[in-house]
C-alpha positions in Angstrom: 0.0 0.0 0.0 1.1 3.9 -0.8 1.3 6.3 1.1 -1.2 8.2 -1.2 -3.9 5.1 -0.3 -6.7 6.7 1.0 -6.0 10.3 -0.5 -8.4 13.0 -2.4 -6.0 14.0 -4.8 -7.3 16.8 -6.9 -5.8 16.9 -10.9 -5.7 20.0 -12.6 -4.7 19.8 -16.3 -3.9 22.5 -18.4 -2.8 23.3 -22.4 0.1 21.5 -22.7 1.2 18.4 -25.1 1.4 16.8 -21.8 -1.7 16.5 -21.1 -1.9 13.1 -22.8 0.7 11.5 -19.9 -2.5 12.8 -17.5 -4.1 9.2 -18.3 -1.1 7.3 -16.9 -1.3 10.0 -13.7 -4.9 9.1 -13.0 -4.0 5.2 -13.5 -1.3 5.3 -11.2 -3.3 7.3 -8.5 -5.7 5.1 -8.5 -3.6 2.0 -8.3 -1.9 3.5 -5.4 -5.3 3.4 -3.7 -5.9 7.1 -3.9 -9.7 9.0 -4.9 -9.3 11.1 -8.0 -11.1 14.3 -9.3 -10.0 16.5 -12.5 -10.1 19.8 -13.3 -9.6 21.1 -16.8 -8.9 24.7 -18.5 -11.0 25.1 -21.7 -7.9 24.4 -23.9 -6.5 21.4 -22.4 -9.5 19.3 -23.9 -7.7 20.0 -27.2 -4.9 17.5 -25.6 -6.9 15.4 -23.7 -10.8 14.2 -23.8 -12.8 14.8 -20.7 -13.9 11.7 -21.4 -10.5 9.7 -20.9 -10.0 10.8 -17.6 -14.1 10.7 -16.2 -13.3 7.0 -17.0 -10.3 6.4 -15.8 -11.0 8.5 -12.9 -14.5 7.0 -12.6 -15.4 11.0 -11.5 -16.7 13.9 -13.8 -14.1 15.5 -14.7 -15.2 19.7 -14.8 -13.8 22.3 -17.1 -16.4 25.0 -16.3 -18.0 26.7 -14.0 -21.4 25.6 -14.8 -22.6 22.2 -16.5 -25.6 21.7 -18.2 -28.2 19.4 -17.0 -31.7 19.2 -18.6 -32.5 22.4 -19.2 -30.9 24.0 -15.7 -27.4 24.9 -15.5 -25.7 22.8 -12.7 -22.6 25.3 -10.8 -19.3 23.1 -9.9 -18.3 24.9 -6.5 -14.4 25.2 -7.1 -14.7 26.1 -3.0 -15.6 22.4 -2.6 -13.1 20.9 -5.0 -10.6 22.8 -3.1 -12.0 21.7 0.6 -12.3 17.9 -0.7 -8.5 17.4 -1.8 -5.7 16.1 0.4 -3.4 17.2 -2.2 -3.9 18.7 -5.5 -1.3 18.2 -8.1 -1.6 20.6 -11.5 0.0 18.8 -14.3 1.3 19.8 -17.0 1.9 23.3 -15.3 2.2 25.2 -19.0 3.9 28.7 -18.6 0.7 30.4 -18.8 -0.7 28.5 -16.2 2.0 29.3 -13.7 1.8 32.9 -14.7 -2.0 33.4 -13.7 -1.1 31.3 -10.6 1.6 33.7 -9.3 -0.1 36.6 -10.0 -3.4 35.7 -8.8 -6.2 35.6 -12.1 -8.5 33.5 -11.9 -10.1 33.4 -15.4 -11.4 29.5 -15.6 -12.7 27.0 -12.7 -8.9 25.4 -12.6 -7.2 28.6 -11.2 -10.4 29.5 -9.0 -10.2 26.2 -7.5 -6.2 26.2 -7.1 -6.9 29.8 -5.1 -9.2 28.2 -3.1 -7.7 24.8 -2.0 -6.2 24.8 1.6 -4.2 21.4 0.7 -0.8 20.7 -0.3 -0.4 22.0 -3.9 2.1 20.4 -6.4 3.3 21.4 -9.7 5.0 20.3 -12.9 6.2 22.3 -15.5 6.0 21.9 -18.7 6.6 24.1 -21.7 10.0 24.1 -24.8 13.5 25.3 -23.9 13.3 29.2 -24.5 10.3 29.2 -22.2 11.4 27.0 -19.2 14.3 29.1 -19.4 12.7 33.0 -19.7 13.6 34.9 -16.8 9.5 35.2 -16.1 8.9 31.8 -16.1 11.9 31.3 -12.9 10.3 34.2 -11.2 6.9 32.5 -11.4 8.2 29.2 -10.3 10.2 31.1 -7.4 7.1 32.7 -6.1 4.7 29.8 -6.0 7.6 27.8 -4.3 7.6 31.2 -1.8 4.0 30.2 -1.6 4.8 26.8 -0.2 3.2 25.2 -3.3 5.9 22.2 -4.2 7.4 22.3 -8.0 8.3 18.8 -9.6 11.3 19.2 -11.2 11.1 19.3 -15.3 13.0 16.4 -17.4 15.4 16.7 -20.4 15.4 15.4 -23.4 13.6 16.0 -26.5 11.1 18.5 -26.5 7.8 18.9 -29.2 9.4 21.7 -31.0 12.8 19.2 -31.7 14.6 21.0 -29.6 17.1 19.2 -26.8 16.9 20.3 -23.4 15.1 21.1 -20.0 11.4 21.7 -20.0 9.6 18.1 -20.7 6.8 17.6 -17.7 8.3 14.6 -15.4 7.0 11.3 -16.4 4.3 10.1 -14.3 6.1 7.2 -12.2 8.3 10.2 -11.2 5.9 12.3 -9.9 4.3 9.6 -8.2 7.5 8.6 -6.4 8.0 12.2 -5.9 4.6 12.8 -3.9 4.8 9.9 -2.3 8.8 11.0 -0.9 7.3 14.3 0.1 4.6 13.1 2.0 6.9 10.5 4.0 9.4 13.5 4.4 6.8 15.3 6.7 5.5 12.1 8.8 6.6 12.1 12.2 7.8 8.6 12.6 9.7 9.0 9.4 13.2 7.2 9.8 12.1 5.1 12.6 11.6 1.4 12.9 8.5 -0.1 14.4 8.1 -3.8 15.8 4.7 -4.7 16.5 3.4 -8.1 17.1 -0.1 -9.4 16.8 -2.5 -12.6 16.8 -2.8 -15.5 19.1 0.3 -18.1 19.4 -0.7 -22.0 19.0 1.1 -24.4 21.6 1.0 -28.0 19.4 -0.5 -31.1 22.2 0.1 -33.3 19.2 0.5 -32.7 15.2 -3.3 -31.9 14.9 -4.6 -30.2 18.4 -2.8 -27.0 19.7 -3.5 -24.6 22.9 -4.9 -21.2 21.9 -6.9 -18.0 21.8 -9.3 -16.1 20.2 -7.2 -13.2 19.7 -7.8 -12.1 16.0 -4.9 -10.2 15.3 -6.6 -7.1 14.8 -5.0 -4.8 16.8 -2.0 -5.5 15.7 -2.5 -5.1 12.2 -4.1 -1.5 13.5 -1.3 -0.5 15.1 1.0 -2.1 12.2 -0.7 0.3 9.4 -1.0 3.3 11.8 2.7 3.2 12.4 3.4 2.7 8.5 1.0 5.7 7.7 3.3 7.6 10.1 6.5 6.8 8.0 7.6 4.2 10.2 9.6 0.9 8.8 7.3 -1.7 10.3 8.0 -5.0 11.6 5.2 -7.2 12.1 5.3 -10.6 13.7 2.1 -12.2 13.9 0.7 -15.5 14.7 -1.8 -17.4 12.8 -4.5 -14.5 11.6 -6.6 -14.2 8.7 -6.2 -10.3 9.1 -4.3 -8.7 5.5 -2.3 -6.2 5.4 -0.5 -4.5 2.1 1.6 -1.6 2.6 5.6 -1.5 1.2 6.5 0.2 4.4 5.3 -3.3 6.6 7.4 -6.7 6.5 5.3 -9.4 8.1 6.6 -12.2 9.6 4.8 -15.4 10.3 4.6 -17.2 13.7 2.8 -20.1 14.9 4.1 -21.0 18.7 5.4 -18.4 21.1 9.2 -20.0 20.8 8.8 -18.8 18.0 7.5 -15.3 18.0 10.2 -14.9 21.1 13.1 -15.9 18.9 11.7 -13.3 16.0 11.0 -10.8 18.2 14.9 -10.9 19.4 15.9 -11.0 15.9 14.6 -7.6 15.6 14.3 -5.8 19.0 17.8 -3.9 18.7 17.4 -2.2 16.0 14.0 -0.6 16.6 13.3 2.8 18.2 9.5 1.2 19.8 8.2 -2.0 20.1 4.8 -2.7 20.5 3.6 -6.0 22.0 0.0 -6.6 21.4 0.1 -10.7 20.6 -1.9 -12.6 22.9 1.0 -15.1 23.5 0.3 -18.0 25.5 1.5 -18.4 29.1 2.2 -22.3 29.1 2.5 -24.7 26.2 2.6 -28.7 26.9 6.0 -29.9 28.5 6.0 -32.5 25.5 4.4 -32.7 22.2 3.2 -35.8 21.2 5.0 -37.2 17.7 1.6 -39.1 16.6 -1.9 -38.3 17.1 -3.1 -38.9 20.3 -5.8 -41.4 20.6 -9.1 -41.3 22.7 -8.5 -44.1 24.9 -10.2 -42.8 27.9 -12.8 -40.5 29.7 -10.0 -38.5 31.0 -6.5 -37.3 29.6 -4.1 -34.8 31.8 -1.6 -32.6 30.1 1.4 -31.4 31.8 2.0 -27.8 31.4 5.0 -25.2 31.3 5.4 -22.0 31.5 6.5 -19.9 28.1 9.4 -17.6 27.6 8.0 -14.0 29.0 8.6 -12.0 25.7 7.8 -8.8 26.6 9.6 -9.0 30.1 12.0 -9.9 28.5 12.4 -7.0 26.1 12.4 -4.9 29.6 15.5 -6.5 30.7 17.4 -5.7 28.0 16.3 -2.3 26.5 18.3 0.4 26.1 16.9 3.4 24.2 13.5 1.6 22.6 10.4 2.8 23.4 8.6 -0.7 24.8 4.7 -0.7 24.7 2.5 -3.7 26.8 -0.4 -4.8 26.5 -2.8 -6.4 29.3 -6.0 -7.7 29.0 -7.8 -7.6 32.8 -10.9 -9.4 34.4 -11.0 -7.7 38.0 -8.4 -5.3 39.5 -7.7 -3.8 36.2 -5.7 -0.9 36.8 -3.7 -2.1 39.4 -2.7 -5.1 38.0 -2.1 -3.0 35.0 0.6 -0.7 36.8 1.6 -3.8 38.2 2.9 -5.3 34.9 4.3 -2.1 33.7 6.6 -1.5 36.6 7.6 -5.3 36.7 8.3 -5.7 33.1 10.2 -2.1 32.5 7.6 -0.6 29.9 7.2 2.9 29.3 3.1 2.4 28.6 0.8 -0.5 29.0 -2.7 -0.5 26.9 -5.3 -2.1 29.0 -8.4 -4.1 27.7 -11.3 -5.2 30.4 -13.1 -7.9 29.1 -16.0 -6.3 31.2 -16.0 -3.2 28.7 -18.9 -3.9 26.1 -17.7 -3.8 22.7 -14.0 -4.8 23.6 -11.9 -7.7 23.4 -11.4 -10.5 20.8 -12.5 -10.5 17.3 -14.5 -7.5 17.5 -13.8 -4.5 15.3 -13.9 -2.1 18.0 -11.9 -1.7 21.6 -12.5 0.5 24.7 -8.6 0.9 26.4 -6.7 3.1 29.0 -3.6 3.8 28.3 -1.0 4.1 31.3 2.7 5.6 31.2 5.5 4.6 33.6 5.0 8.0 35.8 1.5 6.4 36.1 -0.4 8.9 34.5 -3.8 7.3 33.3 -5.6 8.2 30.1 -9.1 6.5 29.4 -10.3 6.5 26.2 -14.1 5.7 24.7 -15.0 2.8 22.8 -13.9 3.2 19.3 -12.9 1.4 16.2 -9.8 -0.6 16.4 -8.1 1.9 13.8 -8.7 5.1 16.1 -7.5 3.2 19.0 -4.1 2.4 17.1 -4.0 6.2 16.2 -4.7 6.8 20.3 -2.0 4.8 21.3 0.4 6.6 18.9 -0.6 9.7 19.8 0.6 8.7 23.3 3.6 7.3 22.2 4.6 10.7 19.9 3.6 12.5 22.9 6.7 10.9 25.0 9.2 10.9 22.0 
């Protein structure tokens, strides 16, 4: 998954030979999981059909201020298109274009919208030699830049006129990777590593039966795309879980026993500025597992039990500058024993979950948690989806950084 999954990413497309490379924009944008609107001048649909990008984009794409429907004449609020974008991008960005922008006309529903948008705003020129290079055309780009709108940087090569040189609109998987490195330039957790670890472990009695839990995995893979939508380098080490995730900034690892998740978790721990604990490890497995299925022979059978390896106290003993996050999921006493655990194990929060909370616990989409830090400041939160919950805990967590 991109970064840009999720976006309103607002196209505007102006009179340039360009205009055709718009169509692989819109393609990629949408691959990357982003929502796309365009916005046309007049002109442009001399380079491109509307028609093109209202399919690609599966939006109407508006070059107007009014449309025509029936017989009454439909306005397209260029306030709204502004409000509605995450980031609007206008490419190609011909030299005219940039001129009205820097100096404030606003003659068509493109540059009315662009003056009304309180996003990001990106650009990429386009135009021949002689013009990318006119001593206008660098003060333009110099004062939307002093504007904080972000310039793409042209290409070289060979332009429409024949000429050789600066001045080609960058091609779109560059403008893409562009956006996408801007956006992960301003995340906070940018540069930092993440290990988070989620599901239920399975303890095998014998090659078919195992000792579990109901734990889904959720959370985890909350906290896991949270973090990566941050900027972070994610680590995930799950247990068995049907949960997906897809983003280029996660690498999952898969665990079945919690021998397993300790020795990954270990693997990885140095090297990571926070570590989140959220699996539902189990706290014995069976002293021996049987090689062969074990038969029903009798009404009764006994399984001796031992205790597992403690991962996250564990991680408390040997920390140095990570940022270590428990979790603990309470019947009676909750906050105490909650305080309890973080002192003991050395973390520097502890999530708590009451199973008497409606709406909480396993498999459910939502969770109800307090959130404690080592000075034992408490910080209850409302029931909530298990995706704002991850984005409370990292508020917390920034909080401290």
């Amino acid at each position: 998954m991109s970064v840009l999954s999720g976006k309103n990413i607002l196209l505007g497309v102006t009179a340039g030979i360009a205009a055709y490379k718009t169509t692989y924009l819109v393609r990629l944008f949408i691959k990357a999981g982003a929502q796309v609107r365009v916005v046309m001048t007049p002109a442009s649909k001399d380079f491109v059909t509307p028609l093109s990008l209202s399919t690609l984009s599966k939006n109407p794409v508006h070059s107007t201020f009014y449309d025509k429907e029936d017989e009454n004449e439909v306005w397209n609020n260029h306030v709204d298109l502004g409000l509605w974008a995450d980031l609007m991008l206008i490419a190609p960005a011909t030299a005219n274009t940039l001129s009205k922008m820097a100096n404030g006309i606003s003659d068509n529903l493109l540059l009315a919208t662009y003056l009304s948008a309180k996003c990001p705003v990106y650009f990429a020129p386009a135009m021949d030699l002689d013009m990318y290079k006119h001593t206008s055309t660098k003060e333009n780009i110099e004062t939307l830049e002093r504007y904080n709108n972000i310039c793409i940087p042209v290409g070289s090569g060979e332009l429409a006129s024949g000429l050789i040189g600066e001045g080609r609109m960058a091609e779109p998987e560059d403008i893409i990777t562009f956006i996408e490195e801007a956006i992960v330039s301003k995340l906070p957790l940018r540069g930092k590593k993440v290990l988070i670890t989620a599901g239920p472990t399975y303890e095998a009695i014998d090659p078919v039966r195992f000792i579990g839990n109901h734990s889904s995995g959720k959370m985890g893979f909350e906290l896991a795309k949270t973090a990566a939508n941050l900027g972070a380098q994610v680590t995930l080490v799950t247990g068995v879980s049907n949960e997906k995730i897809n983003h280029s900034f996660v690498n999952r690892i898969d665990v079945v026993s919690a021998e397993q998740m300790y020795e990954a978790v270990h693997k990885y721990f140095e090297s990571v500025d926070i570590a989140i604990l959220s699996a539902a490890v189990a706290d014995y497995k069976p002293k021996n597992v049987a090689v062969n299925k074990i038969k029903k022979k009798s009404e009764s059978m006994s399984i001796e039990l031992v205790k597992t390896k403690d991962i996250l106290a564990s991680l408390g003993t040997i920390k140095t500058n990570q940022f270590l996050v428990g979790f603990a999921l309470e019947t009676n006493n909750e906050i105490e024993n909650a305080i309890g655990k973080l002192n003991r194990k050395n973390l520097d929060l502890i999530v708590l979950n009451s199973l008497k909370d409606k709406g909480a616990g396993f498999k459910k989409a939502t969770n109800k948690v307090t959130i404690i830090d080592k000075s034992e400041k408490i910080s209850e939160f409302a029931l909530k989806s298990k995706a704002k919950v991850a984005q409370d805990i990292f508020n917390q967590i920034l909080d401290r950084l």
